[in-house]
DRENPA-3360 file (N, C-alpha, C; in nm, 2 decimals, always signed):
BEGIN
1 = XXXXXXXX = +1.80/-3.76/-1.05/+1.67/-3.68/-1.03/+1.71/-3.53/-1.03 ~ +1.63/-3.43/-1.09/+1.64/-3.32/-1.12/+1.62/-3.24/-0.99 ~ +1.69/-3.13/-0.97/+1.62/-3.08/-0.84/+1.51/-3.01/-0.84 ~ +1.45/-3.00/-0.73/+1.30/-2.92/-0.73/+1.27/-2.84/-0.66 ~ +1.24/-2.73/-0.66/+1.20/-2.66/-0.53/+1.08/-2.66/-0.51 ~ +1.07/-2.65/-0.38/+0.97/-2.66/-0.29/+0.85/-2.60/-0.27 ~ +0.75/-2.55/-0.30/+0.64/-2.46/-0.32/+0.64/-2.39/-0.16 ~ +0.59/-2.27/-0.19/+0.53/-2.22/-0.06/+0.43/-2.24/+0.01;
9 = XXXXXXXX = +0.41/-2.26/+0.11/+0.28/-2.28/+0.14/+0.20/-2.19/+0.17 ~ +0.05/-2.21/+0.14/-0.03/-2.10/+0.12/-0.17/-2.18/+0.15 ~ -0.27/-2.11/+0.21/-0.43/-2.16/+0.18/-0.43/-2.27/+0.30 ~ -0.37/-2.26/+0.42/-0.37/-2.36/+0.49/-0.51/-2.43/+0.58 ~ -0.56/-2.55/+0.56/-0.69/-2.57/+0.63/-0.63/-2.62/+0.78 ~ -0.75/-2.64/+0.88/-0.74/-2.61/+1.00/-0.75/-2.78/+1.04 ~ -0.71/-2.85/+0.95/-0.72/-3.01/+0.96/-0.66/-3.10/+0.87 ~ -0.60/-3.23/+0.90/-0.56/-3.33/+0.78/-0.63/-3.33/+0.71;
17 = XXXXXXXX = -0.57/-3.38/+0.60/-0.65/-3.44/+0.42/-0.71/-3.57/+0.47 ~ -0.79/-3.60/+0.43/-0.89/-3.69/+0.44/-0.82/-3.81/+0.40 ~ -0.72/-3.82/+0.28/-0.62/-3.87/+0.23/-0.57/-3.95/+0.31 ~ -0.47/-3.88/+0.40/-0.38/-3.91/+0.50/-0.45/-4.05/+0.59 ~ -0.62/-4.07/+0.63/-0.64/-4.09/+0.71/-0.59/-4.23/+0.68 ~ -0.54/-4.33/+0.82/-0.55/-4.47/+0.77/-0.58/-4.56/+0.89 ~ -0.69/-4.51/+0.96/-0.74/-4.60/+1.07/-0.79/-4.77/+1.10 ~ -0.83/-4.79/+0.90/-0.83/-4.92/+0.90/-0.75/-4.99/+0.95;
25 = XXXXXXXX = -0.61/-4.91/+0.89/-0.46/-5.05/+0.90/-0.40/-5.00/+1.03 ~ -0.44/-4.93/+1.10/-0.37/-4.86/+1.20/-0.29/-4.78/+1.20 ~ -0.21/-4.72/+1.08/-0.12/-4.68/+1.03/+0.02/-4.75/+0.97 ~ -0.05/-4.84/+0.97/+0.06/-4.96/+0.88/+0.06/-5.00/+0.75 ~ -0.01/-4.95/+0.73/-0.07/-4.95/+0.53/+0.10/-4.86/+0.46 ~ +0.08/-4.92/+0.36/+0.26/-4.89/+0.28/+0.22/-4.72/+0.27 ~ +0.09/-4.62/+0.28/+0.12/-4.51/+0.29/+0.15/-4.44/+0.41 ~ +0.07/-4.52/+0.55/+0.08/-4.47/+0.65/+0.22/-4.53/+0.72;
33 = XXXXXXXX = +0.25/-4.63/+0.67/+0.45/-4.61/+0.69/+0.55/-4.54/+0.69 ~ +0.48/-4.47/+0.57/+0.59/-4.38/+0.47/+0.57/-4.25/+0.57 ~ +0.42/-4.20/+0.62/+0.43/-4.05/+0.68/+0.42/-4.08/+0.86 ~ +0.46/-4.20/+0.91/+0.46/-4.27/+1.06/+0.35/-4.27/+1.12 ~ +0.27/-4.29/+1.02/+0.12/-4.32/+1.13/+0.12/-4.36/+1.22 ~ +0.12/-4.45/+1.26/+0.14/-4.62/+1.33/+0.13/-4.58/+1.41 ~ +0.24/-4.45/+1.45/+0.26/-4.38/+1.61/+0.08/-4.29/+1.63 ~ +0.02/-4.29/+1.57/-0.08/-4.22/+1.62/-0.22/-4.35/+1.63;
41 = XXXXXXXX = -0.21/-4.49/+1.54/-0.30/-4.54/+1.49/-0.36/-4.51/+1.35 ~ -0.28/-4.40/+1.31/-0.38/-4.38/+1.16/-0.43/-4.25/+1.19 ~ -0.49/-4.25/+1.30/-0.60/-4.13/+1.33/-0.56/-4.00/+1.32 ~ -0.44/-3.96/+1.37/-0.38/-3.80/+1.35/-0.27/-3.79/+1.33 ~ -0.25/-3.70/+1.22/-0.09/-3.66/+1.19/-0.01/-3.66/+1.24 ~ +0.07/-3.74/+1.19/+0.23/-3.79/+1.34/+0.37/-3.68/+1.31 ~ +0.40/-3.63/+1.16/+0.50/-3.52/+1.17/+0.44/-3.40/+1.17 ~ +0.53/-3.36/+1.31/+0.40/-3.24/+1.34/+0.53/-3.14/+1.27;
49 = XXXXXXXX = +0.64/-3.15/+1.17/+0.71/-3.04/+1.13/+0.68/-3.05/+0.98 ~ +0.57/-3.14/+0.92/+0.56/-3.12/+0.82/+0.61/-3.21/+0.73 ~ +0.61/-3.22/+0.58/+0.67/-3.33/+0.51/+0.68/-3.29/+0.35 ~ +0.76/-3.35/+0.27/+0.72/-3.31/+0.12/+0.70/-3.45/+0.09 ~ +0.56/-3.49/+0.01/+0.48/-3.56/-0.09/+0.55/-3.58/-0.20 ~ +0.58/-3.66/-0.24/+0.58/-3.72/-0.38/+0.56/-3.77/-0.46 ~ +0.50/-3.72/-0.59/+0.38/-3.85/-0.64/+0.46/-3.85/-0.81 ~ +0.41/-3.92/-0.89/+0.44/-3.95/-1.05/+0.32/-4.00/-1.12;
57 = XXXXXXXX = +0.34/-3.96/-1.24/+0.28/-4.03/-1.38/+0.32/-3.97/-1.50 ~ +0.24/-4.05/-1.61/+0.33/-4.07/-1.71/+0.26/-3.92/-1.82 ~ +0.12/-3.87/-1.71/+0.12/-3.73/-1.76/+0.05/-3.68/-1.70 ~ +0.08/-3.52/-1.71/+0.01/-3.41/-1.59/-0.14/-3.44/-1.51 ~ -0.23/-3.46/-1.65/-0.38/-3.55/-1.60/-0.39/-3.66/-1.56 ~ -0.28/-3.76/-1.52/-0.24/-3.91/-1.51/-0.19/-3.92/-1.37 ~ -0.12/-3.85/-1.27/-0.07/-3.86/-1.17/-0.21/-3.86/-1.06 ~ -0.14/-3.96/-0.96/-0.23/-4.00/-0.86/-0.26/-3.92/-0.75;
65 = XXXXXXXX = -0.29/-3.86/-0.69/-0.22/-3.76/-0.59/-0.32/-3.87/-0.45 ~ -0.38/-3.97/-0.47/-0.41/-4.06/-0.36/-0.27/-4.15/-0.34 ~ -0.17/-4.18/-0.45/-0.11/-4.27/-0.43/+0.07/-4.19/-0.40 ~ +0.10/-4.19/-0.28/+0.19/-4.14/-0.23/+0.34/-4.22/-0.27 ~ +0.44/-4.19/-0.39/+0.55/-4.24/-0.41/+0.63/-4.23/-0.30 ~ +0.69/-4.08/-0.20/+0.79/-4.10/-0.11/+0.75/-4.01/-0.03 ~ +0.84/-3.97/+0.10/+0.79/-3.90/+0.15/+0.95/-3.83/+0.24 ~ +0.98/-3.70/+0.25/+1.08/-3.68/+0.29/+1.09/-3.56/+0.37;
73 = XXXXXXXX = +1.16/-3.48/+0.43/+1.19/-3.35/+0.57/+1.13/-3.22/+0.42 ~ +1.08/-3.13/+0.55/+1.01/-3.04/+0.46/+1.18/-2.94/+0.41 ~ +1.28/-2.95/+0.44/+1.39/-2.85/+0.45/+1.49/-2.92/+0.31 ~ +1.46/-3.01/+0.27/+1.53/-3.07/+0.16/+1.51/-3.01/+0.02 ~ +1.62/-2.96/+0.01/+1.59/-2.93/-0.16/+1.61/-3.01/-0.32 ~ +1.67/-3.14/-0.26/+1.65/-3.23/-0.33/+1.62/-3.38/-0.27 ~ +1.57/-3.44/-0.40/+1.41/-3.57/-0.31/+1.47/-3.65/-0.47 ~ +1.53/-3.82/-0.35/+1.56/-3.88/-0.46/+1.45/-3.99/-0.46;
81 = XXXXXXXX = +1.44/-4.03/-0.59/+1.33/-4.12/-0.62/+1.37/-4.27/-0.56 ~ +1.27/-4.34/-0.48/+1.27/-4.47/-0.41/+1.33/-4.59/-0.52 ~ +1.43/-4.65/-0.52/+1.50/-4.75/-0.62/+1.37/-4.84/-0.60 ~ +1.27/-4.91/-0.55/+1.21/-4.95/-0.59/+1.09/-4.92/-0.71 ~ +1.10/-4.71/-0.74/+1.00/-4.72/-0.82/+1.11/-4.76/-0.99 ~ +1.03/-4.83/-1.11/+1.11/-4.87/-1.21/+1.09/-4.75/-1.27 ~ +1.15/-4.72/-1.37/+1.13/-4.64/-1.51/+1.17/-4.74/-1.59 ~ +1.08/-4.75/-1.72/+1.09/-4.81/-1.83/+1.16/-4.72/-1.98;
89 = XXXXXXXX = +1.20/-4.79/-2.04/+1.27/-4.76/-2.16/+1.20/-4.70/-2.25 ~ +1.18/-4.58/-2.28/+1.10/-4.51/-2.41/+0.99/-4.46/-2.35 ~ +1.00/-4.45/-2.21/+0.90/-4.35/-2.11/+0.92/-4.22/-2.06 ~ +0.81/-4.13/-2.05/+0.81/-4.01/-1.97/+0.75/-4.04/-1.82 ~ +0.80/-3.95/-1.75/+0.77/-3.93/-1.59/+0.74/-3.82/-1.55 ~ +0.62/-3.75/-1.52/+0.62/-3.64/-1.46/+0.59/-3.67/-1.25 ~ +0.73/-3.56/-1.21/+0.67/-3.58/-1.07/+0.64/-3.46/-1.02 ~ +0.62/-3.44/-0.94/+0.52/-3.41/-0.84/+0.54/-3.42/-0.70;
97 = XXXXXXXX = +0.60/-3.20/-0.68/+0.67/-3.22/-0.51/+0.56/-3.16/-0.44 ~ +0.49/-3.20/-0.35/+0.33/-3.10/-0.26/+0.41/-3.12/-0.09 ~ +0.43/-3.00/-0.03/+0.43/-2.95/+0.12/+0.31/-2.96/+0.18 ~ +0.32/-3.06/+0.28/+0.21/-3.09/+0.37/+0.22/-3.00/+0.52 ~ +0.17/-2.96/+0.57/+0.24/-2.86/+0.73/+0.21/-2.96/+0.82 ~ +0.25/-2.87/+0.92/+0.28/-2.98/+1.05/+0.10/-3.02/+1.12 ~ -0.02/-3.02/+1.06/-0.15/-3.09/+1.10/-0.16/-3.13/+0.99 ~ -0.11/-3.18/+0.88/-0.14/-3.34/+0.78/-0.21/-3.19/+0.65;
105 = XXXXXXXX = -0.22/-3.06/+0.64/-0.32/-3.04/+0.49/-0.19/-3.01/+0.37 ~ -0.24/-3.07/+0.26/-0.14/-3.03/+0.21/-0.16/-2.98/+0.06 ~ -0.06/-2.83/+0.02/-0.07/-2.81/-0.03/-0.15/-2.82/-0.19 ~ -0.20/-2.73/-0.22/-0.31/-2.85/-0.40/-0.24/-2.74/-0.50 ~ -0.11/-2.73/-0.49/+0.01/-2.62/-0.66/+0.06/-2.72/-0.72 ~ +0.08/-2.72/-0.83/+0.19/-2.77/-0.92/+0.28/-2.70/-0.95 ~ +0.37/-2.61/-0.84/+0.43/-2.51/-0.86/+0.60/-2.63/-0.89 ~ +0.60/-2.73/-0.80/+0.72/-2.79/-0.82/+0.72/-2.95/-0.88;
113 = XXXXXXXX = +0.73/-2.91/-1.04/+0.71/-3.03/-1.12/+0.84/-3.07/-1.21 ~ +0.87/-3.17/-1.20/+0.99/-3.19/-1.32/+0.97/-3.34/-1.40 ~ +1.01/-3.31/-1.51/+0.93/-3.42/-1.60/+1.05/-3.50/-1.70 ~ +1.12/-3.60/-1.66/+1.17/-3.71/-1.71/+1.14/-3.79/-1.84 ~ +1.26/-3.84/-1.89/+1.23/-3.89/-2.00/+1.38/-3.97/-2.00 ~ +1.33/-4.14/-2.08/+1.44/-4.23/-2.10/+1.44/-4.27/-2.24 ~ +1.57/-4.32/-2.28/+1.59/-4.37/-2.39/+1.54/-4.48/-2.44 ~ +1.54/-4.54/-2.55/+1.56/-4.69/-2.57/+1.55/-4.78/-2.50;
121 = XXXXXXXX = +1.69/-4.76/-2.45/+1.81/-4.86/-2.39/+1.79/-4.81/-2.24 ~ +1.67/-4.75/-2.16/+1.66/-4.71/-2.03/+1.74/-4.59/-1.99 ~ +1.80/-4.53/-2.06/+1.89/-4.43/-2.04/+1.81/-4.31/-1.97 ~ +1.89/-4.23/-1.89/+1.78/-4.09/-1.87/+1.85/-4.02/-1.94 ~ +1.73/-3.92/-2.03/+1.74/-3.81/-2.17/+1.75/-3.71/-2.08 ~ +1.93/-3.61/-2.09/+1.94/-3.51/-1.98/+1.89/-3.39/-2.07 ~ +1.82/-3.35/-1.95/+1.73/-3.19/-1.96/+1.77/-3.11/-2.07 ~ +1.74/-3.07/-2.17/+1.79/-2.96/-2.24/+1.75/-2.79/-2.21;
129 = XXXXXXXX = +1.65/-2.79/-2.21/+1.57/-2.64/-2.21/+1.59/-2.61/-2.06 ~ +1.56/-2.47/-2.08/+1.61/-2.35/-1.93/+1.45/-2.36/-1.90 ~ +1.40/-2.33/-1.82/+1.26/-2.29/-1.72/+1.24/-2.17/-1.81 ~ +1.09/-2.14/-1.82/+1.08/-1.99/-1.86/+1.05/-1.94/-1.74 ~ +1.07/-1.81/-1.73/+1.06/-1.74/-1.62/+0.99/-1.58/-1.68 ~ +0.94/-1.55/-1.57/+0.89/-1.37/-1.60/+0.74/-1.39/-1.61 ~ +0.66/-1.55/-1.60/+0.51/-1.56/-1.62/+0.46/-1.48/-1.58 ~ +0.35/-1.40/-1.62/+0.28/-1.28/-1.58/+0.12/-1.33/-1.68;
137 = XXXXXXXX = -0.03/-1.30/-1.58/-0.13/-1.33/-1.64/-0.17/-1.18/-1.60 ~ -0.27/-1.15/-1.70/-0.41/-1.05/-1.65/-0.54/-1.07/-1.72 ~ -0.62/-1.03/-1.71/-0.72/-1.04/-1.73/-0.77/-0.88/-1.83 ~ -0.79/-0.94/-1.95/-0.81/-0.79/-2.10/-0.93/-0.87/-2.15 ~ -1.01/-0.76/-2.16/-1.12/-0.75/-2.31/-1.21/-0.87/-2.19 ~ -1.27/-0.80/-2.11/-1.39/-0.89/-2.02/-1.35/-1.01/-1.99 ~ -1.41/-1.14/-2.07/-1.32/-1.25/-1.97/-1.21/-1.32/-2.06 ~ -1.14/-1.24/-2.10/-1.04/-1.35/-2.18/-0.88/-1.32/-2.08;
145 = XXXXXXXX = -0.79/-1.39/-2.08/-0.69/-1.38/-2.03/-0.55/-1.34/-2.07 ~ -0.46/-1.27/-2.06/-0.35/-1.25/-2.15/-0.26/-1.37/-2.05 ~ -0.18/-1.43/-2.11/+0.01/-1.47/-2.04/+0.11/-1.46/-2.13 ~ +0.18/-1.40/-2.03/+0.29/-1.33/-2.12/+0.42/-1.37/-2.05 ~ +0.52/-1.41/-2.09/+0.68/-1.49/-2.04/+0.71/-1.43/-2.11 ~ +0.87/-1.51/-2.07/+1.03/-1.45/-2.11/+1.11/-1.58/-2.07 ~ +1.20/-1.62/-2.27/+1.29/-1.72/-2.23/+1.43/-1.64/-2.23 ~ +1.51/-1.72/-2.22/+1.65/-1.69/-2.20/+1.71/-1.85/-2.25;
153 = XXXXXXXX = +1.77/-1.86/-2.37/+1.84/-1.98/-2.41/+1.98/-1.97/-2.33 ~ +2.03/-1.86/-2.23/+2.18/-1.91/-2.20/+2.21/-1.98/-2.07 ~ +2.31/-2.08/-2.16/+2.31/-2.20/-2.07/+2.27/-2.32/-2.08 ~ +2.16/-2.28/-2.13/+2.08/-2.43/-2.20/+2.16/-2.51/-2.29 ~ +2.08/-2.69/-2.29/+2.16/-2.78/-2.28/+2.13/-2.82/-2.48 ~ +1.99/-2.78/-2.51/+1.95/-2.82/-2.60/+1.81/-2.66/-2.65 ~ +1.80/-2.70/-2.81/+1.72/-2.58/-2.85/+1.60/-2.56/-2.80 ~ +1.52/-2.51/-2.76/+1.34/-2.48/-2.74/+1.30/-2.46/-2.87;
161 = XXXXXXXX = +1.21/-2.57/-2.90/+1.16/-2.56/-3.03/+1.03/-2.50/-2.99 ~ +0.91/-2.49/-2.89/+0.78/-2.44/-2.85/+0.77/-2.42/-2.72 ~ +0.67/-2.34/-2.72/+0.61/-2.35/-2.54/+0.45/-2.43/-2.57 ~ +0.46/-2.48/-2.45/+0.33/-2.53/-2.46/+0.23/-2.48/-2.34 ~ +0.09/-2.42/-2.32/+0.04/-2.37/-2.22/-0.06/-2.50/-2.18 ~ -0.06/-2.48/-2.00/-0.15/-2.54/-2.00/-0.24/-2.47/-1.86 ~ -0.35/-2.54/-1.81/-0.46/-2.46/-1.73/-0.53/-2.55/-1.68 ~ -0.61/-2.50/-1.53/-0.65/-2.64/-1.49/-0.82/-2.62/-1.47;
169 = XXXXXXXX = -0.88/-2.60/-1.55/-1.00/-2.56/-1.60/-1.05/-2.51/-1.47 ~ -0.99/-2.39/-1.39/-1.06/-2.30/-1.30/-1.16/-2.33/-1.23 ~ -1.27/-2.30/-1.22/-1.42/-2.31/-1.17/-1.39/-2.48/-1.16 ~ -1.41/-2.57/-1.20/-1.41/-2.70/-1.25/-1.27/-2.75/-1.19 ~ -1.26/-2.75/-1.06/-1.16/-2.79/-1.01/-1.12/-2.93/-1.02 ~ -0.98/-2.92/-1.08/-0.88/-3.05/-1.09/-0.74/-3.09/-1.00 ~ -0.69/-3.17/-1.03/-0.56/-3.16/-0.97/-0.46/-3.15/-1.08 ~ -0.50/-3.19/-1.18/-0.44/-3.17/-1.30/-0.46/-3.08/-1.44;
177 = XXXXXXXX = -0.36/-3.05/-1.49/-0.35/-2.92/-1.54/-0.34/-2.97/-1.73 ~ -0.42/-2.97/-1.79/-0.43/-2.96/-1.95/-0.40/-2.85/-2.00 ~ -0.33/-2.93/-2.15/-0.30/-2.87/-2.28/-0.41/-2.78/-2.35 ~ -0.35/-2.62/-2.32/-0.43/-2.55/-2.43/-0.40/-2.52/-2.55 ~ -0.27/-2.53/-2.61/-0.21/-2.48/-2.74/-0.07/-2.48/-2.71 ~ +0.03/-2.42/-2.80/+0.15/-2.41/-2.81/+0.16/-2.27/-2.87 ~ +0.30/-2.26/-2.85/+0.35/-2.11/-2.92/+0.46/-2.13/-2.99 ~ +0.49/-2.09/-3.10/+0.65/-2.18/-3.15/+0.79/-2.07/-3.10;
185 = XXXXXXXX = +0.89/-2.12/-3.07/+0.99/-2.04/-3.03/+1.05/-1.92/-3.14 ~ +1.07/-1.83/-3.15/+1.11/-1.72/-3.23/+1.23/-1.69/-3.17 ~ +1.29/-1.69/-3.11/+1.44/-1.64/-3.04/+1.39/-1.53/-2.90 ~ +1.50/-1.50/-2.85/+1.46/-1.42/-2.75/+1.41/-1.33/-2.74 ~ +1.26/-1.33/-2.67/+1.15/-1.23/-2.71/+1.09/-1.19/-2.57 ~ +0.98/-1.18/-2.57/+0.87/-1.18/-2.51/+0.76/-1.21/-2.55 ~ +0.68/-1.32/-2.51/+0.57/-1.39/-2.58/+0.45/-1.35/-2.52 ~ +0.34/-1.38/-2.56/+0.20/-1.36/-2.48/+0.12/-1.48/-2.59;
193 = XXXXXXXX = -0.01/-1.52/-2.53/-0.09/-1.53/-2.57/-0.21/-1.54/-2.47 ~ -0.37/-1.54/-2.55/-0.46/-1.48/-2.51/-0.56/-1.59/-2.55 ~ -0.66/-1.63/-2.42/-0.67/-1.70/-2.41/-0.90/-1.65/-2.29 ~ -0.95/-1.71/-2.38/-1.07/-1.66/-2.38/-1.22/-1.75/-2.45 ~ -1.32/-1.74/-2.42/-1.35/-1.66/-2.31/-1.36/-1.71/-2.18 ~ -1.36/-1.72/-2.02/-1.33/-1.77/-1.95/-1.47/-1.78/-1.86 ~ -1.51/-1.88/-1.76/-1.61/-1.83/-1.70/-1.58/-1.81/-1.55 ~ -1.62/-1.69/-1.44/-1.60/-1.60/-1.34/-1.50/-1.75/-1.28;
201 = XXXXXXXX = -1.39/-1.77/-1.22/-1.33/-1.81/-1.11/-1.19/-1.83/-1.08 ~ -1.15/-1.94/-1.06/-0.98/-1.88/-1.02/-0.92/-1.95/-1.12 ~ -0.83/-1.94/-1.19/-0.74/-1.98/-1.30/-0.60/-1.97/-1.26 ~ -0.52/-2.13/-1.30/-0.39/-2.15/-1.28/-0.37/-2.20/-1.43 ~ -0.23/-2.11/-1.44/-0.18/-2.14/-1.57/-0.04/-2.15/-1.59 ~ +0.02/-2.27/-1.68/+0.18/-2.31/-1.68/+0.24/-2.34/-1.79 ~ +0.40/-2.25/-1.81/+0.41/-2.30/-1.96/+0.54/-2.37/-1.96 ~ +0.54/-2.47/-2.06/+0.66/-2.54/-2.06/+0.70/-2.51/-2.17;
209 = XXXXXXXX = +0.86/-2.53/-2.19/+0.95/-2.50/-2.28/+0.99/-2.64/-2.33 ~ +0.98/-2.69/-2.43/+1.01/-2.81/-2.50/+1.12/-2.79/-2.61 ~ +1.19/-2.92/-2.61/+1.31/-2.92/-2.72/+1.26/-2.98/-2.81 ~ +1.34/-3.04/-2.93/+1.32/-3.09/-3.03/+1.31/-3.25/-2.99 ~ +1.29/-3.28/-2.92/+1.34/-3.45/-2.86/+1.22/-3.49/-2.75 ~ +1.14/-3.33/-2.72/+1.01/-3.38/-2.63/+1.03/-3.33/-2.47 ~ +1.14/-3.32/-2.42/+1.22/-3.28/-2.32/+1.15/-3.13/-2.26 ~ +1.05/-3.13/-2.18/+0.98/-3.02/-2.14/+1.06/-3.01/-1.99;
217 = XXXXXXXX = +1.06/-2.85/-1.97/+1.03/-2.76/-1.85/+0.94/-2.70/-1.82 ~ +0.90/-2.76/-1.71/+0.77/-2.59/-1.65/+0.79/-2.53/-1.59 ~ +0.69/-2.42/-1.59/+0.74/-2.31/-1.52/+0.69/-2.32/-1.43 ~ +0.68/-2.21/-1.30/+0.58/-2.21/-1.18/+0.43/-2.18/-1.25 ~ +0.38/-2.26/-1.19/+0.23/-2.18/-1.25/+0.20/-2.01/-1.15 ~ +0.10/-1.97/-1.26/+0.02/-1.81/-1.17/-0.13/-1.86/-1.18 ~ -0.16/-1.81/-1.10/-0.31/-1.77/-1.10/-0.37/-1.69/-1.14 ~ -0.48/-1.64/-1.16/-0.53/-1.55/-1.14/-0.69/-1.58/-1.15;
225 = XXXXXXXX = -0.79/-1.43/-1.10/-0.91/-1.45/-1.07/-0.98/-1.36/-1.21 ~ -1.08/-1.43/-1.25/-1.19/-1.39/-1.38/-1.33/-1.32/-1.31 ~ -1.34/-1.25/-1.33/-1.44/-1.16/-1.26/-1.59/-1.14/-1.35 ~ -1.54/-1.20/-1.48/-1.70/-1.17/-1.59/-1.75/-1.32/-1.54 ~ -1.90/-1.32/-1.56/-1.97/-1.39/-1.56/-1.98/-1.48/-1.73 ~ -1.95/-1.54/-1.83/-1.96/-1.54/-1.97/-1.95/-1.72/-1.97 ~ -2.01/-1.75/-2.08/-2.02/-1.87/-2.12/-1.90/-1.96/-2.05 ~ -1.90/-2.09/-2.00/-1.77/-2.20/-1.97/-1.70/-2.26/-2.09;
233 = XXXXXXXX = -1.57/-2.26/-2.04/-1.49/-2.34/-2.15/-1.41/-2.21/-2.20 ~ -1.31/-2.29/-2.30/-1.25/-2.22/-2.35/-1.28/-2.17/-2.52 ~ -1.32/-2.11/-2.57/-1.37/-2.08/-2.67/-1.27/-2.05/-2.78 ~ -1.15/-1.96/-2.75/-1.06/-1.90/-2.83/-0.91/-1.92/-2.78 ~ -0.79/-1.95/-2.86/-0.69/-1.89/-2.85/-0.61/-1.82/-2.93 ~ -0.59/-1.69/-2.92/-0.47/-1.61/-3.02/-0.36/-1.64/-2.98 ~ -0.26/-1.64/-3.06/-0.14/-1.66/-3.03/-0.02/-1.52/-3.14 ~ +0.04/-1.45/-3.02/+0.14/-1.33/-3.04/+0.24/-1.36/-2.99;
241 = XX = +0.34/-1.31/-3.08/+0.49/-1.26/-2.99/+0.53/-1.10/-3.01 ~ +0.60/-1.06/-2.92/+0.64/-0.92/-2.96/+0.77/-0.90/-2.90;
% end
C-alpha cells in the first residue's frame, strides 16, 4: 500500500455524520465495530481522539463513502489495507483517506487519494509518475477558471505521458470528482488550462499525472470560489502550456 497523507482538517460541524449512526444494531453492525460503537450503543461517537476512514472503488465517481473499508489512529501516516479486502487481476483501486475529529464529523476532501493497479497474474503495477505539485487556480475573464501546475520527472519510476483534470461539479455537490479533459505532457514546464464558463460557487479541482501503462497520481486538490452568476455546466476547455 502506498503511503498517504492525511488531510487537514477544516469546516468542522458541531455533530456526528448521520453516517456513523448505528442504533439499530447497537453498535455491532461490521461498521459500528470497526469505529467501537458498541461502547456507546450506536448512539454517540465512542473515539473521542478521532479516526482516519477508509473507503475504495474501482473509480473516483464509484467509491462508497457509506461503506467504511477500515478504520485506524488519526497520527498514522501509513494505513494498511484489511487482508480480507480482495483485489482482482487486471483491476484498478482508488482509495480514499477522510479524518473524522474527536465528535464523529468527518472530513468531505479528496485531498488524500492513491490509486492502484494489478497485473494479469494479480501482481501490483508499482507507481511510476511523481505527484504534480505547485496547483494553483484563479478565477480570469468573469466565470471561467485558470489551473496551472508544475511537474518535475526526477526520480520518477516511469514516463508521464498526460495530466488529466478533474472537478467536482461545484454548486451541485458530490463526493466524487469527474474527468474534464487532459493535457499531454511536453517536458518540464508549466502548464495551465482554462476552464469555463462556471456557475457562482465553490470549485474543487485535481490533476493526475498518468504514465503510459494507466498508472495515475493525484495531486491535492484546490478550491476555489466563482463569483459570476453565468449559465451551469461546463461549456469550454482551452488547453496551454508555457
Amino acid at each position: 500500500m502506498e503511503q498517504v497523507s492525511l488531510p487537514e482538517s477544516q469546516g468542522w460541524r458541531v455533530k456526528m455524520d448521520v453516517k456513523f449512526y448505528d442504533s439499530l444494531s447497537e453498535g455491532d453492525s461490521v461498521k459500528g465495530s470497526k469505529l467501537c460503537m458498541g461502547l456507546t450503543g450506536g448512539d454517540f461517537w465512542a473515539r473521542i481522539a478521532g479516526s482516519s476512514n477508509l473507503y475504495r472503488g474501482n473509480t473516483l465517481d464509484m467509491i462508497s463513502f457509506e461503506s467504511l473499508l477500515a478504520v485506524s489512529e488519526t497520527n498514522l501516516e501509513r494505513v494498511v489495507v484489511p487482508a480480507s479486502c480482495a483485489h482482482d487481476a487486471s483491476e484498478v483501486y482508488y482509495y480514499v483517506l477522510r479524518k473524522a475529529n474527536g465528535i464523529g464529523d468527518e472530513a468531505g476532501d479528496l485531498n488524500a487519494v492513491v490509486k492502484v493497479a494489478f497485473d494479469g497474474d494479480g501482481e501490483l503495477i508499482e507507481t511510476g509518475c511523481n505527484n504534480v505539485f505547485d496547483v494553483y487556480a484563479e478565477q480570469v475573464s468573469g466565470s471561467k477558471v485558470r489551473l496551472v501546475w508544475f511537474y518535475s520527472p526526477l526520480g520518477h519510476r516511469s514516463d508521464v505521458t498526460k495530466f488529466n483534470i478533474y472537478h467536482d461539479h461545484g454548486p451541485v455537490r458530490t463526493e466524487a470528482l469527474e474527468q474534464l479533459g487532459s493535457v499531454q505532457y511536453k517536458g518540464v514546464r508549466v502548464y495551465s488550462i482554462l476552464v469555463g464558463a462556471l456557475s457562482e460557487g465553490s470549485y474543487k479541482f485535481c490533476i493526475g499525472a498518468e504514465d503510459a501503462v494507466g498508472i495515475e497520481m493525484l495531486s491535492r486538490s484546490v478550491q476555489i470560489d466563482v463569483s459570476a452568476i453565468v449559465p451551469e455546466g461546463v461549456s469550454e476547455i482551452q488547453v496551454s502550456s508555457v
